[in-house]
KEKE-3310 file (N, C-alpha, C; in steps of 0.2 Angstrom, whole numbers, plus 5000, padded with zeros to 4 digits):
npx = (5151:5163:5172:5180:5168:5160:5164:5164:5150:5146:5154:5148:5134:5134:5138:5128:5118:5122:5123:5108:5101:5105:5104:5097:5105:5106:5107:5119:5128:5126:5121:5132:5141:5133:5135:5148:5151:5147:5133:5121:5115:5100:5095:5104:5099:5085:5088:5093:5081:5072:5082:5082:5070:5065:5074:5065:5052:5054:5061:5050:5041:5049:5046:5034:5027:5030:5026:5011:5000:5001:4994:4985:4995:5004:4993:4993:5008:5011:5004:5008:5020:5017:5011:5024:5032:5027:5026:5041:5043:5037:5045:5057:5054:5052:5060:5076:5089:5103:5097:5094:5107:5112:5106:5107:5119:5116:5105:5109:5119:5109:5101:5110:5114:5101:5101:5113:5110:5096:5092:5092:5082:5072:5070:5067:5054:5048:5048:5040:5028:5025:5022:5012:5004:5002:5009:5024:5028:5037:5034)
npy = (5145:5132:5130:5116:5112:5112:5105:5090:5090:5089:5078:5069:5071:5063:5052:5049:5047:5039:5028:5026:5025:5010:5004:5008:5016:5031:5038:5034:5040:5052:5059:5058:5067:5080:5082:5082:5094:5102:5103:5101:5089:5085:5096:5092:5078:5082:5091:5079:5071:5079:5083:5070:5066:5068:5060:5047:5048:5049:5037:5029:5034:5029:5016:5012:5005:4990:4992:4993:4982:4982:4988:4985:4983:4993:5005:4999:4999:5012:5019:5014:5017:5033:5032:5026:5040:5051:5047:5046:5057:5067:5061:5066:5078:5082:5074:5077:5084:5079:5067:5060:5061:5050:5041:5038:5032:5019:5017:5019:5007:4997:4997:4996:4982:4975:4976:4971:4956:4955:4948:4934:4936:4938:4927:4921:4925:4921:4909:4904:4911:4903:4892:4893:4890:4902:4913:4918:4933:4942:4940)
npz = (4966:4963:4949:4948:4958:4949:4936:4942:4946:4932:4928:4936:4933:4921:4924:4931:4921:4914:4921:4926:4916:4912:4924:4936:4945:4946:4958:4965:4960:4957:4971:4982:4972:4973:4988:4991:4984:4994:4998:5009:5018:5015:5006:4997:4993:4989:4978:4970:4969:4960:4952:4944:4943:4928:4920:4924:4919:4908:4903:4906:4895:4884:4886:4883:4875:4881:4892:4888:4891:4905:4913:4925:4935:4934:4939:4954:4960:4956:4966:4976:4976:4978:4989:4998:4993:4999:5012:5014:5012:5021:5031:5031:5030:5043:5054:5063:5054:5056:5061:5046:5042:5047:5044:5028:5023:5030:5020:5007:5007:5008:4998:4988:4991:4988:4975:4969:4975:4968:4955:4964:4971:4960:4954:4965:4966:4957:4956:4967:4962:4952:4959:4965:4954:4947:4935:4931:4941:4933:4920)
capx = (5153:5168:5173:5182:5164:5155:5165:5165:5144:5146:5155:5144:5128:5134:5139:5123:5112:5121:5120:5101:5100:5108:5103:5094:5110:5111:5109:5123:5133:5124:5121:5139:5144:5130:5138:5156:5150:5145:5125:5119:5110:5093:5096:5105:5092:5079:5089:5094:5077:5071:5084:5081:5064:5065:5075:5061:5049:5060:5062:5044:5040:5054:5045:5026:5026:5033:5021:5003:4999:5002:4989:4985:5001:5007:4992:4994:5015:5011:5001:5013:5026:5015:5013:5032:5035:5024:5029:5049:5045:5035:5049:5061:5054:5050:5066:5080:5095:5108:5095:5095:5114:5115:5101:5106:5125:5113:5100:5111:5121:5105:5099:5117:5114:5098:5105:5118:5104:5090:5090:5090:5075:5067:5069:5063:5047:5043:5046:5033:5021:5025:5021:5005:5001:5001:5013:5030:5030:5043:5033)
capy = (5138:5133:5126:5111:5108:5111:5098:5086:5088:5088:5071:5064:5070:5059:5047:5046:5047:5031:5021:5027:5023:5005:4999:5013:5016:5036:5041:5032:5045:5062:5061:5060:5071:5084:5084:5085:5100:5107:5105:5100:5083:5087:5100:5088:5073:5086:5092:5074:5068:5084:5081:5062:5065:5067:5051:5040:5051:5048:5028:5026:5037:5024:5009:5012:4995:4983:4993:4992:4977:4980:4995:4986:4981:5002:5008:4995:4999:5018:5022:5012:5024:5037:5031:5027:5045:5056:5045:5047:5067:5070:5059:5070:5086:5083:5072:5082:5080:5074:5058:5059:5061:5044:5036:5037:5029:5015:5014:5015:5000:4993:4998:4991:4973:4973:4977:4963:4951:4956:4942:4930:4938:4939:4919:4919:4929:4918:4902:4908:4911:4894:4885:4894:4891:4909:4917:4921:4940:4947:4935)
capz = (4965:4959:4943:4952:4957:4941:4933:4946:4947:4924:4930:4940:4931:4915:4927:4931:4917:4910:4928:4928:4910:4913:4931:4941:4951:4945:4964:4969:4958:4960:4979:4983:4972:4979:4995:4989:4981:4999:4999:5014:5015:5015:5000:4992:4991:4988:4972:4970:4966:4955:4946:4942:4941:4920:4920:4926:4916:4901:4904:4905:4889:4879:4888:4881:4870:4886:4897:4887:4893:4912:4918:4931:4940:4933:4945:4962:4959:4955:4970:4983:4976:4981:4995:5000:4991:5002:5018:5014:5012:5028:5039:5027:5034:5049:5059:5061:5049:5058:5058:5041:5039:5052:5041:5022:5023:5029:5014:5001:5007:5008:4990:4984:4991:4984:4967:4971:4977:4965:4950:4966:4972:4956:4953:4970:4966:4948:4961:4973:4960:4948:4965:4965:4949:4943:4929:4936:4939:4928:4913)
cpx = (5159:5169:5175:5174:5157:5156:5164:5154:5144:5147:5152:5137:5128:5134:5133:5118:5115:5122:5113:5100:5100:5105:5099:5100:5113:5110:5114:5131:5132:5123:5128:5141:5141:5134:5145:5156:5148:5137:5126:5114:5103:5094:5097:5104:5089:5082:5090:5086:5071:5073:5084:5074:5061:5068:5070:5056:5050:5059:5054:5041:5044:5050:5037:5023:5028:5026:5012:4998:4998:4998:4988:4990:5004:5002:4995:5003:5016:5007:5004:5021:5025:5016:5019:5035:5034:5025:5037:5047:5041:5042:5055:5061:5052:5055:5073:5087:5099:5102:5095:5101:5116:5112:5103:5113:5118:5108:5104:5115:5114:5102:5106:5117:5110:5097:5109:5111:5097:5088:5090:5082:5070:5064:5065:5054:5046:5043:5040:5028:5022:5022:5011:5001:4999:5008:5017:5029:5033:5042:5029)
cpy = (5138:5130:5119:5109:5109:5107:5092:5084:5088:5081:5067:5064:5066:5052:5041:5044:5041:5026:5023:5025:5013:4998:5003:5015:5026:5040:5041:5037:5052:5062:5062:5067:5078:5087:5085:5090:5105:5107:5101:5095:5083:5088:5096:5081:5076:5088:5084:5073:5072:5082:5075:5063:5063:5061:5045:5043:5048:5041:5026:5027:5032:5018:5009:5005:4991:4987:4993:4987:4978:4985:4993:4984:4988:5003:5005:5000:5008:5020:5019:5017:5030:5038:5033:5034:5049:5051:5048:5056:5069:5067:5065:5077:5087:5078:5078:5080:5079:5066:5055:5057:5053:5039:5032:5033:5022:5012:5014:5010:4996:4991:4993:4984:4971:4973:4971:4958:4951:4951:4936:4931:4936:4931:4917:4918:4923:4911:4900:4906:4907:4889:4884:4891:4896:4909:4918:4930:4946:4944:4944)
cpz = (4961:4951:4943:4954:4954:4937:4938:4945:4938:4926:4931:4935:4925:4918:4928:4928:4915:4915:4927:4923:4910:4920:4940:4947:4951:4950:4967:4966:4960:4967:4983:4979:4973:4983:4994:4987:4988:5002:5005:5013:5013:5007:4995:4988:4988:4979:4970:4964:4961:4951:4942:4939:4933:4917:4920:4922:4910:4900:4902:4898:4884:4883:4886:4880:4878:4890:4897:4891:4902:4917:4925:4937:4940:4942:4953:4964:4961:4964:4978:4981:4979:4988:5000:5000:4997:5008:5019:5016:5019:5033:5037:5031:5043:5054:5057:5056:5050:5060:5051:5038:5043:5045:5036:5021:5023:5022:5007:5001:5008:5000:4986:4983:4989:4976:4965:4972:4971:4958:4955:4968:4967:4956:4960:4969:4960:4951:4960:4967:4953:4956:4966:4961:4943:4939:4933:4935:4935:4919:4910)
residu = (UNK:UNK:UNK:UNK:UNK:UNK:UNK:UNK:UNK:UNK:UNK:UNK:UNK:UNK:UNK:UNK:UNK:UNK:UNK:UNK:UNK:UNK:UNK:UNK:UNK:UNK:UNK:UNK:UNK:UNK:UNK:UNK:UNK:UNK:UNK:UNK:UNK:UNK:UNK:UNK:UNK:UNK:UNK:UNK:UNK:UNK:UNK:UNK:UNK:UNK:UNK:UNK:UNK:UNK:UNK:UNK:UNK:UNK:UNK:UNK:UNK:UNK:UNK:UNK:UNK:UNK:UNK:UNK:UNK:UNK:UNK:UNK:UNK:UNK:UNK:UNK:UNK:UNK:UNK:UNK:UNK:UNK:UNK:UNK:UNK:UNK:UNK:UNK:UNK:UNK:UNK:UNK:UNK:UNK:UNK:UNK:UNK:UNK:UNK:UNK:UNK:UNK:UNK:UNK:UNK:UNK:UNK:UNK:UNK:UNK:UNK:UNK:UNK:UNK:UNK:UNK:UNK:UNK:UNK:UNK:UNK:UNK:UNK:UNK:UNK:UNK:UNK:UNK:UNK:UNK:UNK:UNK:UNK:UNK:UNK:UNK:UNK:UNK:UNK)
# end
């Protein structure tokens, strides 16, 4: 590896921990610079979400007090991630990786707009459920 891309993934990995810290965006800095480095797309998700993994770990460990209260929306939330998780990683191992390389350009412009979009959602969602008569979800 070069030194050009030891700094470049230094760069990107701060880049990340303070979009991941701020707005869950620190994919949208270490997957590029991944591949700029040469990994190969597959490899370079797979290190990808290793690497983040202590991030969301980390988030959740400083989030104790806000999260007491919520066990049962953690499990329903936790087990649909499992879910999604272990779905993404069989299609992950088993399509071949130029479907992968067509795929991912797609999903993070999707992720993007819903980042962009996401406080109309939300309002949308504490609508929804004022209409009902329930608690807005993000209460």
């Amino acid at each position: 590896m070069t030194a050009t891309s030891v700094a470049l993934l230094a760069l990107a990995g701060t880049a990340a921990g303070l979009a991941g810290s701020m707005a869950g965006l620190a994919s949208l800095f270490s997957y590029p610079a991944l591949l700029a480095t040469g990994l190969p797309p597959i490899a370079a998700n797979v290190t990808n979400t290793v690497a983040l993994f202590s991030t969301t770990v980390g988030a959740a460990a400083g989030s104790r007090a806000e999260l007491r209260d919520q066990r049962p929306r953690l499990l329903k939330l936790a087990g649909l991630a499992v879910l999604g998780g272990s779905l993404g990683a069989v299609l992950l191992l088993t399509t071949p990786a130029s479907t992968f390389e067509l795929v991912v350009p797609w999903l993070i412009a999707l992720g993007s707009v819903l980042l962009l979009v996401r406080d109309r959602l939300r309002a949308f969602a504490d609508d929804r459920a004022a209409a009902r008569g329930g608690a807005p979800p993000s209460a």
